[in-house]
C-alpha positions, 0 to 999 in steps of 0.5 A: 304212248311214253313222252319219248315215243309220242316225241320221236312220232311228232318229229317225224313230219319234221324230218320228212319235210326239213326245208319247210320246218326250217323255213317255218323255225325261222319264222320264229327265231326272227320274232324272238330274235327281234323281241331280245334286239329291240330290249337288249340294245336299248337297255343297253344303251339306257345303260351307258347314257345313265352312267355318263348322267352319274356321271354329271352328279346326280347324287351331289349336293352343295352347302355353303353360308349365304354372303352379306349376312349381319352378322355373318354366319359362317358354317361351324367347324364340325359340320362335316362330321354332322353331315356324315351322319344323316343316314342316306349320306355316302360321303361328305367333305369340305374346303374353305377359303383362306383368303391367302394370295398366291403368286409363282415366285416372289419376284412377282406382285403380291397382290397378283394371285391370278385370279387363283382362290387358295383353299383349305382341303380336306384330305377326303375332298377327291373322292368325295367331288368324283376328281382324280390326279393329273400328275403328282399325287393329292394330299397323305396323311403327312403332306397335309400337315406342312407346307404341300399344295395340290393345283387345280387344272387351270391354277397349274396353267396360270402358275406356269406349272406343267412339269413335276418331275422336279421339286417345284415350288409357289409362293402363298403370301410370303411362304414356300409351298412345294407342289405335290400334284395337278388335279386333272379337269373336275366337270363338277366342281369348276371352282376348283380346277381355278384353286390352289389346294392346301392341307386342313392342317397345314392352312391352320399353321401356316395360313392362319385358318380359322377351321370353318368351312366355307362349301360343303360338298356332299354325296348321298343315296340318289333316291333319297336326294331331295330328303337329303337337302331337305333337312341339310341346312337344319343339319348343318346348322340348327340355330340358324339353318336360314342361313346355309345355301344348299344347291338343288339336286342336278338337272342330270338326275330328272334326265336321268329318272326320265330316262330309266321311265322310257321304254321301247313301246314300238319295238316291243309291238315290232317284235309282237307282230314278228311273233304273230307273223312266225306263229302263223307261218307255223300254224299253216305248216301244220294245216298243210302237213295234216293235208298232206298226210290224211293217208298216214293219219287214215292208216294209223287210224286203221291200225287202231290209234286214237283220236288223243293220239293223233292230236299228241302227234301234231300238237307235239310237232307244232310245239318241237318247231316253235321252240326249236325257233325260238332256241335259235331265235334267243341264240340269235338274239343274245349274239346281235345284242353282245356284239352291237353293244360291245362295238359301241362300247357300251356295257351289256345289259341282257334282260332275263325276261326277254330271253325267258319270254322268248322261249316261253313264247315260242312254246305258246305259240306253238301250242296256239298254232298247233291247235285247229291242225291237231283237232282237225287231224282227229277228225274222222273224215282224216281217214282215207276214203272206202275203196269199192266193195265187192260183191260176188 
């Protein structure tokens, strides 16, 4: 027989016996459905909790001098450019305090800079530190060079400035400064939300800036983090890299490379014991099928059918009804998944081999269960018993 005959003869048990094949089919899709719920939502979920731990910096490092050095040993003024050229380094910037007092008008107390620190800022700073702007706008090309500032979150409070919708202005030592923005909160880089943010060039002309940075904030391949730290200092400064101070990598990032570790070992069992259960519902449909139908399997073999014949027939029914269960079964699956993630706004993460496991399972497990019943079908003791012989 052709493939399209021997599968249009193994249908026919399913569509003389519709509710038990379904109910059989449904044994599977639950198991399949199952295994791509119980890998699809905490994938999913794993996910979203690795992009907030990211999030916290897990690919950021710091590097300033140590204090109370003798003599002091600031950080040299190309040590960005330095920096920038370790391979595994994404991005890399700096600021530098001027050690300028800063005050919302000159009505007030000169040496009452509200515990504010006014830096030096290069004009990358933002991008490199993950911050965004509030109101305004951060430090171009032509701001940076004359007298602009941009306010952290909590200088912007302090000063009293909230509005920007009119030219504002603050006071650094005895000079004008115009506000060109107000960076929102930086979770990463606290000190900078209490900072007054002046341009590189701008701190040299107007602030008598001495060009040496004093933190260097860095980005890199968060593989390669600890690589990174671990020849920083030498990078920065090579005749006296004792005195560079590089921060460790995040708590985040072991939370994180704890988290990606993890896996769902009780769910994927769950899913294989729902598997295991739909196999069997299978495999004791197609021992009662090859029960009911000893007449029809006896006929046929009057009719001359062969032994192989009679197993394509039930092997092929058994492996239609699993993979019809697991189709569904994966459809079923992929939908639960979307929707739960969607609802609780995380991204989608559908692992392919799930869905390919479960298809595939689904066809061995057919096989598996359709076995003993097909075997059991070929036995010659499956034809109908003799009627009585007559005698004249």
């Amino acid at each position: 027989m052709s493939p399209l005959d021997l599968l249009d003869l193994g249908l026919i048990g399913l569509r003389t016996r519709p509710a038990r094949a379904a109910l059989s089919a449904l044994g599977i899709a639950i198991g399949i459905a199952t295994m791509i719920v119980v890998t699809g939502i905490p994938a999913s979920s794993q996910a979203a909790l690795v992009a907030k731990l990211s999030a916290l910096g897990t690919n950021t490092l710091q590097a300033m001098a140590l204090p109370d050095l003798d003599p002091p040993a600031p950080l040299p003024e190309s040590a960005v450019e330095m920096v920038r050229r370790i391979g595994p380094v994404t991005a890399a910037s700096a600021v530098a305090n001027t050690h300028a007092a800063v005050r919302r008008n000159d009505r007030l107390d000169p040496g009452d800079s509200s515990g504010l620190t006014v830096l030096a800022a290069r004009r990358d700073l933002l991008a490199t530190i993950n911050a965004r702007v509030r109101a305004g706008r951060w430090l171009t090309p032509a701001t940076e060079r004359f007298p602009t500032v941009v306010l952290g979150s909590v200088a912007a409070s302090r000063l009293g400035v909230t509005d920007l919708s009119r030219r504002t202005q603050i006071m650094i030592g005895d000079r004008e400064f115009t506000v060109a923005g107000i960076l929102a909160t930086t979770p990463l880089t606290p000190d900078i939300d209490r900072s007054v943010l002046v341009g590189w060039p701008a701190a040299k002309s107007e602030l008598g800036f001495d060009g040496h940075p004093t933190v260097l904030y860095v980005q890199a391949d968060e593989a390669q983090i600890e690589a990174v730290r671990g020849v920083l200092a030498e990078t920065i400064s090579p005749e006296r890299p004792g005195a560079v101070m590089v921060t460790r990598p995040s708590d985040a990032l072991a939370a994180k490379r704890a988290t990606e570790s993890s896996f769902s070992v009780l769910f994927l069992a769950l899913a294989g014991v729902a598997l295991v259960v739909g196999g069997i519902g299978v495999a004791n449909t197609m021992v009662v099928s090859v029960l009911e139908r000893r007449s029809e399997i006896g006929l046929r073999r009057a009719l001359g059918a062969t032994r192989g014949q009679i197993r394509g027939q039930f092997l092929t029914e058994s492996v239609v009804l699993a993979t019809a269960g697991g189709l569904i079964g994966t459809a079923l699956g992929v939908l639960a998944t979307v929707g739960y993630a969607r609802w609780q706004g995380w991204p989608v993460v559908l692992p392919a081999q799930s869905a390919a496991l479960g298809v595939g399972g689904a066809i061995v497990i057919g096989v598996l269960a359709g076995v003993y019943p097909c075997v059991r079908a070929a036995r010659p003791g499956s034809r109908p018993a003799a009627g009585p012989r007559l005698t004249s």
